[in-house]
N, C-alpha and C positions, 0 to 999 in steps of 0.2 A: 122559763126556768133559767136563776142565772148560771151564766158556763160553769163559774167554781162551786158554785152548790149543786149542779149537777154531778160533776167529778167528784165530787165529795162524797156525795151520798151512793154515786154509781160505787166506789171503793173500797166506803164503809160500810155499808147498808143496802147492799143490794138486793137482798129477799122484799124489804121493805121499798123498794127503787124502782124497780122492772111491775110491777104493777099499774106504777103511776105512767111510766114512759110507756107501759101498752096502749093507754086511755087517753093520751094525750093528740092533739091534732095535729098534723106533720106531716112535710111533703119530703121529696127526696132533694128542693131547692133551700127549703127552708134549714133542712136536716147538715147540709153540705155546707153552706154558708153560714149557720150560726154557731155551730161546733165541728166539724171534723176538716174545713181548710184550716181554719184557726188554730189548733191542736196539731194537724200536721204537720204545720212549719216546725215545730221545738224541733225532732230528730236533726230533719237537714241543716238549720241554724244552726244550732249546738255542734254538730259534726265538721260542718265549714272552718268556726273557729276555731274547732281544736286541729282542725288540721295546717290552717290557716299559722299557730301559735307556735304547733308541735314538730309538726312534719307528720308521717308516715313513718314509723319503724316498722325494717323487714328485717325479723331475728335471722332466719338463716342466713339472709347475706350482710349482717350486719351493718346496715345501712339505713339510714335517714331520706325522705326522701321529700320534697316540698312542693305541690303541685303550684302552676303558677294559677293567681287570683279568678284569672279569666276562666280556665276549669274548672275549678272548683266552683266558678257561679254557675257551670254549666253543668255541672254536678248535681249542686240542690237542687236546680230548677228540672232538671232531668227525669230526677227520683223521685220528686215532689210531685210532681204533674203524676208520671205513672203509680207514686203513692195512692193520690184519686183516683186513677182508675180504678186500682186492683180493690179496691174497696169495695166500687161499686159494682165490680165482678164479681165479687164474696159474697155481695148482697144475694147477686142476680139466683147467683147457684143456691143461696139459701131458699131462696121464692120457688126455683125450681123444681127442687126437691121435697118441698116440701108434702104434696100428694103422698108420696110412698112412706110417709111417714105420719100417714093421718091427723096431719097440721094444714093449717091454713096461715093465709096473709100474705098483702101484698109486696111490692118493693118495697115500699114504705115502711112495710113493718120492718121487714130483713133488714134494709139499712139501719133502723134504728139500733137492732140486737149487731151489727157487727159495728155498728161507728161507737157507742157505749159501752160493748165489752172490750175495747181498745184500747179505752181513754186512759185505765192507765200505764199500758205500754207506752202511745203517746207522751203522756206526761211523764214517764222516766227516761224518755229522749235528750232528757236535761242530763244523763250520767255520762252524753256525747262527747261534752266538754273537757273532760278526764280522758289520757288517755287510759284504756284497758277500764277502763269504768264500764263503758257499753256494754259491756258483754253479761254485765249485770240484768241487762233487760231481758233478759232470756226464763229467766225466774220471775219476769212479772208477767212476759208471753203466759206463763204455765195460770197464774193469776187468771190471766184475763179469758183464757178458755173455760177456766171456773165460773166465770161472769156469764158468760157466754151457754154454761150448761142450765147454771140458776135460771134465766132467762127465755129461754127456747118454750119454757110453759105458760108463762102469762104474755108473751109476744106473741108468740107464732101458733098458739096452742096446741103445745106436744103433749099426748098424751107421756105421764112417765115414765111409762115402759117404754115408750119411742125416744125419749130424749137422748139416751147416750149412741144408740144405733146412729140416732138422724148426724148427733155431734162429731160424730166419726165419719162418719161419709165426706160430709162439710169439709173435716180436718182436710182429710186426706185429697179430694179436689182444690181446694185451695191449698194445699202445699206446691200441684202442679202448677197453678195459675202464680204464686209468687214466685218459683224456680225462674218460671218463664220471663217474669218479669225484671229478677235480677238480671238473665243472660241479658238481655234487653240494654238496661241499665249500662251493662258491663264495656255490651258489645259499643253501644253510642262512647261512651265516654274512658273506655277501660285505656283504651292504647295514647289517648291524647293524655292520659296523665302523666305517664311514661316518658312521652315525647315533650311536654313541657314541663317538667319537673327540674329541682334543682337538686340535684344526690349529693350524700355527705356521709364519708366514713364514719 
């Protein structure tokens, strides 16, 4: 399937979507490398240049602040790499929960229902570039758990009365697992921005 007519129809047509990507043949190499590094990178690119462009404003101290390039590549490359993880950790917990929830499938599948019902957060990663635009992806987060609910029955085969239970468990572990991953994030890189930054009233 090609990327953008996967995204496409993952977006528009997902009832019609997630049947075909249950039946299809896919590893977790294939699944990684043909869409979801590829798709990862928008956020952190987009973010780099706008920050790169714009600076950082921080309203309470009204101040501007400009990390230097060398952070900032340590930044994307930071959150990009634990991007992938935390995916494949979303996955992992979907496979594992799966039982209590009289669903089946493997990683395999799991990956497939978290790297597809992502794609299009992923791809509004592009509102990075703006600042105060990002914060728009928060309404296509809420999207892509809809993706994500669609989903859960021709992937994983949830029964319907288990779909929303299983989808809330899911949420709620993987909220833990991305906190974790921010502090992460934060703690590697948080203080060197700081320290090499260029501040401006």
């Amino acid at each position: 399937m090609n990327l953008v007519n996967r995204v496409t129809n993952i977006a528009l047509r997902p009832k019609e979507e997630w049947p075909v990507i249950a039946a299809e043949t896919a590893t977790v190499g294939s699944l990684y490398s043909g869409f979801i590094v590829l798709l990862a990178t928008i956020a952190p690119i987009c973010t780099f240049i706008n920050l790169l462009i714009f600076g950082q404003h921080i309203p309470i101290l009204n101040v501007t602040y400009r990390p230097a390039i060398g952070l900032l590549l340590t930044s994307l490359i930071v959150g990009y790499i634990l991007t992938l993880i935390g995916v494949w950790v979303t996955a992992l917990i979907v496979e594992k929960l799966a039982p209590n929830f009289q669903s089946s499938g493997d990683l395999t599948q799991a990956l497939k229902l978290v790297a597809y019902s992502q794609a299009p957060v992923w791809v509004a990663g592009v509102l990075n570039l703006i600042p105060y635009l990002g914060i728009l992806t928060i309404f296509v987060g809420l999207y892509g758990l809809y993706l994500a609910y669609l989903g859960l029955t021709p992937v994983m085969k949830t029964p319907p009365e288990k779909v929303v239970p299983y989808l809330i468990v899911v949420i709620l572990v993987s909220i833990v697992v991305w906190v974790a991953i921010g502090l992460v994030t934060s703690a590697i890189i948080g203080m060197g921005h700081i320290a090499g930054s260029t501040i401006t009233g």
